[in-house]
Structures are given as structure tokens and as C-alpha cells.
N, C-alpha and C positions, 0 to 999 in steps of 0.2 A: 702723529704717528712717527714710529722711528725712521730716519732715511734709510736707504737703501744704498748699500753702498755701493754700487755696482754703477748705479745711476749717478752718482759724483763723479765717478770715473770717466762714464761714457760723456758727461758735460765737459768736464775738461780735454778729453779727447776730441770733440766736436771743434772748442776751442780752435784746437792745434790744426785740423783738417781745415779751419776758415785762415786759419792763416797762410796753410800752403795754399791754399784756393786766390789770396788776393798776394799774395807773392809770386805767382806765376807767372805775370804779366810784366813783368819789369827783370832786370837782369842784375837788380841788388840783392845780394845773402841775407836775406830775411829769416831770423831766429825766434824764440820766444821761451818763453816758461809761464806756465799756467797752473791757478791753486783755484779749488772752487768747495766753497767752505759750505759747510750749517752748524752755526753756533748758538744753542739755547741756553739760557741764561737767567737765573730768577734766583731773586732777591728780597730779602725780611729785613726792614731797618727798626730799630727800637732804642725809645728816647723816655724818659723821665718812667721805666720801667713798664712802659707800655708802646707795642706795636705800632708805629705809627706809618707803615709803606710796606707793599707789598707790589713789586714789580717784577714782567717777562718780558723778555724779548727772545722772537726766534728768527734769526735771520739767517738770508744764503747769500753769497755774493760770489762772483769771480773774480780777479786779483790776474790780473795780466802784464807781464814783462815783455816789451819787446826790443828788438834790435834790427834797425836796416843799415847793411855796410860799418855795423860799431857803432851807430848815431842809438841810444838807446830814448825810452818813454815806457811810462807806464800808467794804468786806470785801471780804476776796480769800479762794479755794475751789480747794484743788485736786482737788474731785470735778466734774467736767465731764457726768455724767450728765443728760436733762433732769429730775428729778426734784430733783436737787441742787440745779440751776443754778434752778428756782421757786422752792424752799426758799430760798435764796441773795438771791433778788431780795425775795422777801417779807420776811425778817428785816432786809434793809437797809432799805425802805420805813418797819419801823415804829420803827427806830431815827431816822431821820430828820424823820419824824413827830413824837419826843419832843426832840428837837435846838430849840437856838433859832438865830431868822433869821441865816444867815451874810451878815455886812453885804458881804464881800469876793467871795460867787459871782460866777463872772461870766458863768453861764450853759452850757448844755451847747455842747462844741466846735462851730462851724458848719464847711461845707465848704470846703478846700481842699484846693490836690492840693501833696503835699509830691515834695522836689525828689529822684526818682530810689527805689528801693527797699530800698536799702544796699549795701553791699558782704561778702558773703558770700563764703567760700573752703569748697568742700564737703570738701575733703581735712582743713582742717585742722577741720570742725565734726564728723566723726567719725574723728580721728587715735584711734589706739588705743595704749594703756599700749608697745606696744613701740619704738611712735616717738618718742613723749617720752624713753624710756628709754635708745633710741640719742644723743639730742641731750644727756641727763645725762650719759654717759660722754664723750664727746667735750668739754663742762666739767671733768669732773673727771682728766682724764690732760695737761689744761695744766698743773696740780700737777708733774707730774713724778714722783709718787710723794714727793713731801717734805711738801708740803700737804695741808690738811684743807681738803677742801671741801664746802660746805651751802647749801644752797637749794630751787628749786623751779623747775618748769616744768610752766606751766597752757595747755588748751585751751577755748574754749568757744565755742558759737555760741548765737544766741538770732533765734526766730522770732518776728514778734509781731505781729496783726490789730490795728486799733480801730476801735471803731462807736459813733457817738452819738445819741441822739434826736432832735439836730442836722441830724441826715443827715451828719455829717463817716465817711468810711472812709478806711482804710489799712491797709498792709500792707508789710511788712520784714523785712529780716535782716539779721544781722550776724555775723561769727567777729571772735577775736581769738587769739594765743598771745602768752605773756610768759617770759623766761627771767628767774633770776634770784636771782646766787648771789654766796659769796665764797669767796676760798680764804684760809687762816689759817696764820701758823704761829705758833710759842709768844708772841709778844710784838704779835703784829700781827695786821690781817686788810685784805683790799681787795676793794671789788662791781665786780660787773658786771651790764648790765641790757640786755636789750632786748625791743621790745614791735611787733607788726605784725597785721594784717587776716591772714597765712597764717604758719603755721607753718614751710612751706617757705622763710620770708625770713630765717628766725634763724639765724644761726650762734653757735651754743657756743662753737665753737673761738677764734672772737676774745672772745668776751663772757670766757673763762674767760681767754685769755692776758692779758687786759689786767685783770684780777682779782688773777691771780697775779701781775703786775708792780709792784702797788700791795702787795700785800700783801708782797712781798721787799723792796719799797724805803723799807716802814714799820716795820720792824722794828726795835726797840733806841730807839723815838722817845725823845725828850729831851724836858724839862718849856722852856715858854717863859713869861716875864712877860707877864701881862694888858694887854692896851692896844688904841689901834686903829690898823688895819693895811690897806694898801693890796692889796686880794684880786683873786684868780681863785677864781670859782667854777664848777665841774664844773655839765654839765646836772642832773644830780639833785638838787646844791644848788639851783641856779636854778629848779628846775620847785616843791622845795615853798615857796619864795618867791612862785611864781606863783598855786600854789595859795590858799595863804594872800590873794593881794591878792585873786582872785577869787571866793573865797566871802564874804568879810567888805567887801569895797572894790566890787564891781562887783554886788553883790547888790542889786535894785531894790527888797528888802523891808526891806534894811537902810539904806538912800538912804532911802526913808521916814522911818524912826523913828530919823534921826537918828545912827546907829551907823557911818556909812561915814564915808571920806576923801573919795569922788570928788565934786567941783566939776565939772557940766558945762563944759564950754570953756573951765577952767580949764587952764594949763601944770601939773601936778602933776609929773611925769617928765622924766624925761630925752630931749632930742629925739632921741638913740640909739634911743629906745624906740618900737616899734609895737606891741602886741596884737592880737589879734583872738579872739573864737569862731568856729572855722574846719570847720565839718564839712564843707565841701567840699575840704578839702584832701585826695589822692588816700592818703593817707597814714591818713587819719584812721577812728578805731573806734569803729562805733557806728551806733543807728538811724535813721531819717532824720527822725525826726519824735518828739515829747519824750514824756511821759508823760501830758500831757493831748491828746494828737493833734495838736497844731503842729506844720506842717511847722520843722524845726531850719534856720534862717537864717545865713549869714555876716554875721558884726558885727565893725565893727572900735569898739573898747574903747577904746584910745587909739592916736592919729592923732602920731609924732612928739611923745609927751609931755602930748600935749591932750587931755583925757576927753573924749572922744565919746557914750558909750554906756552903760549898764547892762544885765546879764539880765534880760528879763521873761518871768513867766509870766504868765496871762491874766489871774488877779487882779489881777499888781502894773500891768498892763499896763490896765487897765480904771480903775483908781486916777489912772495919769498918762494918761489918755487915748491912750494908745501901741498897739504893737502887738507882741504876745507874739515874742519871738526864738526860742522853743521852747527855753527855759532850765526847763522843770519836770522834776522828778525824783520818783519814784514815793516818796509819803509826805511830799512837801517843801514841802505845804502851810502849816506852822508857821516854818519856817525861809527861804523865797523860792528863787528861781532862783538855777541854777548855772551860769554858764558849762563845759560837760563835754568843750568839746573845743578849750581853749588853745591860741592857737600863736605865739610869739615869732620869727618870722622870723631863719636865721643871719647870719651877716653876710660878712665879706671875708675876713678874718685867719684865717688857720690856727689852731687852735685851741692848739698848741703852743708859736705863737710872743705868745699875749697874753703869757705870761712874760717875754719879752725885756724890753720897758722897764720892768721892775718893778724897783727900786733896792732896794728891803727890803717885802716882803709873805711875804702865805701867798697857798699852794691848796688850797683847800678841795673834796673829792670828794664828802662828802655831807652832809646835814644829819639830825641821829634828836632826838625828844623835843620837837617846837618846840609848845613852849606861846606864846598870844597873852597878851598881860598886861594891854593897851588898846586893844581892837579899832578906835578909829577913827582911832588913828597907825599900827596895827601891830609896836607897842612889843611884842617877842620874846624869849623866852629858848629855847635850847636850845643842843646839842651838836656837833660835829664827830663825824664816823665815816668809818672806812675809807679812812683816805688821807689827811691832815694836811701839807703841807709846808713849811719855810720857803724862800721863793727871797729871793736877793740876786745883785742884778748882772744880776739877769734867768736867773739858773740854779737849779733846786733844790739846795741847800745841804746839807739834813736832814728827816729826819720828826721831826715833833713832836708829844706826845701828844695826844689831845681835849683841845678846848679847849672851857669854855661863851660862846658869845655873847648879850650882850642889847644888841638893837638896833631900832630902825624899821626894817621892811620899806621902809615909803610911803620913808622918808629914804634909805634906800641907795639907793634908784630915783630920785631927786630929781633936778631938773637939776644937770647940773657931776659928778655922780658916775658916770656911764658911761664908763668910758675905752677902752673895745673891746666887740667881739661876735664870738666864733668862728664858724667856719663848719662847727662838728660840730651841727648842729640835726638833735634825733630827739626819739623817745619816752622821756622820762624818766620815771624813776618817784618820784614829789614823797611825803608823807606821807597822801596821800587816795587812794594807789593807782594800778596802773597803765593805761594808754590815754587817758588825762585831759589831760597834758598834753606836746607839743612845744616844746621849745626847746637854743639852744647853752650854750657856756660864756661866761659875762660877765665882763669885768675891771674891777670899782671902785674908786673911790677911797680910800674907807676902809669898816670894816666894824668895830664893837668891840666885843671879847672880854674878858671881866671874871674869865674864873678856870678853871679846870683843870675836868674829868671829877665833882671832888666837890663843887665850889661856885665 
């Protein structure tokens, strides 16, 4: 049955009342922040054009931050009893207790009111195994019966209260559904993807015909020489491009220490370019306020090429005098904020026609295995997958096999390297997973590839 949300709230409150309760005995400033989730979760995987798993899970947990005198510790419990939940509070006290001063606290979350409660689809937070199972067959019979096809199609919704000694509360929810498969045949294969707040927005049927179009059109590829190459790249190349710039480039803990690209109000990008962390976009998945209880803020990243901004969470936010964007991520305390809900703005150009003025390039559909080499150029290596093509003349010519590219992310975005922006912007799914990031297909200047699938 569906939770209640009131009773998320009153748990996490209870929380906070056990921990004034064993903080009262002692003459340390005992803080805290408290999240207490239910997140359902079911899953359809399918392999050699047949179902082969069908899993749920519905779990509740509590998630507790605490601090005595600055010394912080934290534990999460999924026994919600109150018996647990003292047990629970007590053990994190006295671990925190033997902790030394975290120089970076920045204190338990204060009050504010975050923007709105999520956007929830109740259909699709408890779709059941038959629905998902309907929207796999309708993937897998774009095949034709010639094709293999495999992937997956997941539901989830996630409930979730927080309560601080702060006095900060809230309360949210969110669903998501993601589809997301290929069809194969002996020498080839091509994805398809898509990702939305309801289940009812997905259609199979295109995600799988445009699967099985890549995958019939890559067949028999041909080996091409290394070099670089004026690209189209598909949203799902684009988006783990994005990825990549915004956990290592717009991370405000990585701006610290030295490890990022981004130059405040510096040009680094291309004026083609605008970013943003956008959880206001009507589109977008997810809760409305981070994992330290920030309300989640629109920020725009880079303005036409010009860094604007950084993720902050409160610590990195309290370091630069700033004010958190609700960029924190549960356990991301070591690593900084994440910008978790990208969105690249499409552009004008049909997405079919960035090919047209390309004289000799590839299209590139996906990117798999991208390793970073130098985090603070974004010097890259990895692969092509699922869809490889050479155009000349502005038409696809040939598939051609994976290719490895090693390149700067920063540098392919640089100015002068934009040469179009489609106008397919959706949910792609980048190498950090799906609901992360929005964007189209982009056409660059040059992109460079150094060697085939084996090296």
C-alpha cells in the first residue's frame, strides 16, 4: 500500500526528539540531520529476446547524520522500530564522540521551504511485473523476429521526510521509469533509451524500432584509420560527456583542491553552449531537496560558454561563503556535490540534418568504458558502441567498427568546436545512469580517435 506521508515525517521527527533526549545528558552541542526513505523498485531484464528476471524490492530505511562538538558520524537502519531507532541514535553518538573535529561541518540543515514536493506518478510507483512486461514485448517484436534483443525496463518511486535539530523539515517524492535495450544481430548491435517521471510516457515501440535501425545499418562495419574527425554525437554520447564535465569540472569540492577546469567567468566553452542544474524543468527526476535537506535550486553552470557556477553542498558552500544549490548526494560527503539533474538546452536544427554539412566525419550513437586519464582537462579514453557511422557529403556512407577515442572533453566543448545542436533533447543515459542527464545531439568540430576496439 502506498505510504503515508505524514508518517515519514513523524519517523524522522521521532528521530530528532531521541536525539535531544540522549543529548541532554552531556554538555556537548549535539546536532543531527535525518532522512527516512521508502523506496520501491521493480525491474524486467531481457536477454536473447526473452524475459529472463523479474525483480522487487520495497525498502524503508533511516539515514542519520550526526555531530557532537563538530566530531561528526553517520548510519543508516532499516529497523524503524523505536527500540531500533534509540539503539540507532545511541551507537552513532558514541562513534562520533571518538571521531575527530570535522573541520568542513557546517552545521545541522536550518529551515527552509524547498520549491514544490516532487513529482510523483502513482501508476507508475506501483506498476506491476505485467506492465513492464507488456512494454518489453512491444521492444522486442521491432526485431522482426530476426533480432536479438536485451535489456531492461525499471520502475521506481521513492518517498522521503527530513528532519533536523535545525528545525529544517521536508517532505517528497519522486517516480521514474527507464527503458532500455538493443537489438543485435550477428555482427552488430544498436540502443535505444528512454527515461521519464511516468511509465505511461515510454514508448518501446520507437525506443526498439530505432534500436533495430542502428542495429541493421551497423552490420558488416568496416575497420577505419585512427585520426580526428569532424563528429555527430547522439544524446547518449553527449550526456556521458556531460556527465563526466559535471562531476569532475563543476564540482565545488573539486574547484577547491585544485582538481577542476572551471575558471569562474572565465569563456571555457563554446557560446553554442548553456548548462544548467535544472530540477525545475517539468521533465526532470527526482526529489526536490538534496540529501542534506536543501531545497535543489536552478543554476545555470555555464551562461553561453562562461562558467557561472559550481555544485555546492553546505560544506563546500560554507568554505566559499556561498549558498548550497542542493548538489549533495547521500554518502558524498568525501567526494562533493553533484550537479544530478543536467540539462543542455536543444537547439533549432533537426537532428538528422546536423549530418548534412559534414564533408567527411563520423556519428557516433554511444560512448561505453570512458575512463578519465586527467581530471582537470578531462583527457578521456574510451569506446564507441552501438552505432558507428562514417558520413561524407553530409550522408551515412558505412558503419564502422568501434573505434577507441582519447580526447579532452573541456577541449571538444571549447570555443570554435560547436558546429550545431539538435533539437532531439531528452533523457539520455550518459555512463552514471539514467535520470541524470538531458540533452540533444551535438555536431563538432573534431573529435580524436587513436585505434580500433583493441587499442
Amino acid at each position: 500500500m502506498a505510504p503515508d506521508p505524514s508518517t515519514l515525517q513523524t519517523l524522522a521527527d521521532a528521530v530528532v526528539d531521541l536525539v535531544h533526549h540522549h543529548g541532554r545528558g552531556t554538555d556537548a552541542e549535539v546536532e543531527a540531520n535525518v532522512r527516512v526513505s521508502r523506496t520501491r523498485h521493480g525491474l524486467t531484464r531481457f536477454a536473447e529476446s526473452f524475459i529472463h528476471q523479474h525483480v522487487g524490492e520495497d525498502t524503508s530505511a533511516v539515514h542519520l547524520t550526526l555531530a557532537v562538538d563538530g566530531r561528526t558520524a553517520g548510519a543508516t537502519s532499516t529497523r524503524l522500530d523505536r527500540e531500533s531507532l534509540d539503539d540507532l541514535v545511541a551507537r552513532t553518538l558514541a562513534s562520533a564522540a571518538r571521531q575527530p573535529v570535522d573541520p568542513a561541518w557546517p552545521g545541522a540543515t536550518p529551515p527552509s521551504q524547498p520549491g514544490g514536493t516532487g513529482r510523483l506518478d502513482e501508476a507508475t510507483a506501483w506498476a506491476e511485473p505485467g506492465q513492464r512486461a507488456e512494454q518489453v514485448r512491444r521492444f522486442v517484436d521491432t526485431g522482426g523476429g530476426e533480432l536479438k534483443a536485451a535489456g531492461y525496463l525499471d520502475t521506481e518511486a521513492d518517498w522521503t521526510a527530513f528532519a533536523s535539530t535545525a528545525g529544517q523539515r521536508a517532505l517528497g517524492a519522486t517516480s521514474r521509469a527507464t527503458i532500455d535495450g538493443i537489438h543485435q544481430t550477428p555482427t552488430s548491435a544498436g540502443s535505444g533509451h528512454q527515461t521519464s517521471v511516468r511509465l505511461a510516457d515510454l514508448d518501446a515501440e520507437v525506443v526498439g524500432k530505432r534500436a533495430a535501425d542502428l542495429a541493421r545499418r551497423s552490420a558488416d562495419a568496416r575497420d577505419l584509420e585512427p585520426g580526428s574527425f569532424e563528429v555527430v554525437l547522439g544524446p547518449e554520447a553527449v550526456a556521458t560527456v556531460l556527465t563526466f564535465l559535471g562531476f569532475y569540472g563543476f564540482n565545488a569540492k573539486s574547484h577547491f583542491e585544485g582538481a577542476s577546469f572551471a575558471e569562474l567567468g572565465a569563456q571555457q566553452l563554446d557560446p553554442a553552449i548553456t548548462l544548467l542544474d535544472d530540477p525545475d524543468d517539468p521533465r526532470a527526476v527526482g526529489l526536490p531537496f538534496d540529501a542534506e535537506g536543501t531545497p535543489r535550486t536552478r543554476t545555470t553552470l555555464v551562461d553561453h560558454g562562461v562558467i557561472r557556477a559550481l555544485a555546492h553542498d553546505r560544506r563546500t558552500a560554507k568554505r566559499a561563503g556561498a549558498v548550497s544549490t542542493g548538489g549533495a548526494i547521500s554518502g558524498g560527503e568525501a567526494f562533493g556535490a553533484f550537479p544530478t539533474n543536467l540539462r543542455l538546452p536543444g537547439g533549432d536544427t533537426p537532428a538528422d540534418d546536423l549530418l548534412a554539412e559534414v564533408e567527411r566525419g563520423l556519428l557516433v550513437t554511444q560512448f561505453n568504458y570512458v575512463r578519465v586519464l586527467e581530471p582537470k582537462t578531462l583527457l578521456s579514453t574510451g569506446l564507441t558502441r552501438n552505432g558507428t557511422f562514417l558520413i561524407e557529403d553530409g550522408r551515412i556512407v558505412a558503419p564502422i567498427a568501434n573505434l577507441r577515442f582519447t580526447d579532452s572533453f573541456l577541449h571538444a566543448l571549447s570555443p570554435g568546436q560547436v558546429l550545431g545542436i539538435g533539437d532531439d533533447d531528452r533523457y539520455a543515459d550518459g555512463e552514471f545512469g539514467p535520470g541524470m542527464v538531458t540533452c540533444p545531439s551535438l555536431r563538432l568540430r573534431s573529435f580524436a580517435f587513436t585505434g580500433g576496439a583493441r587499442g
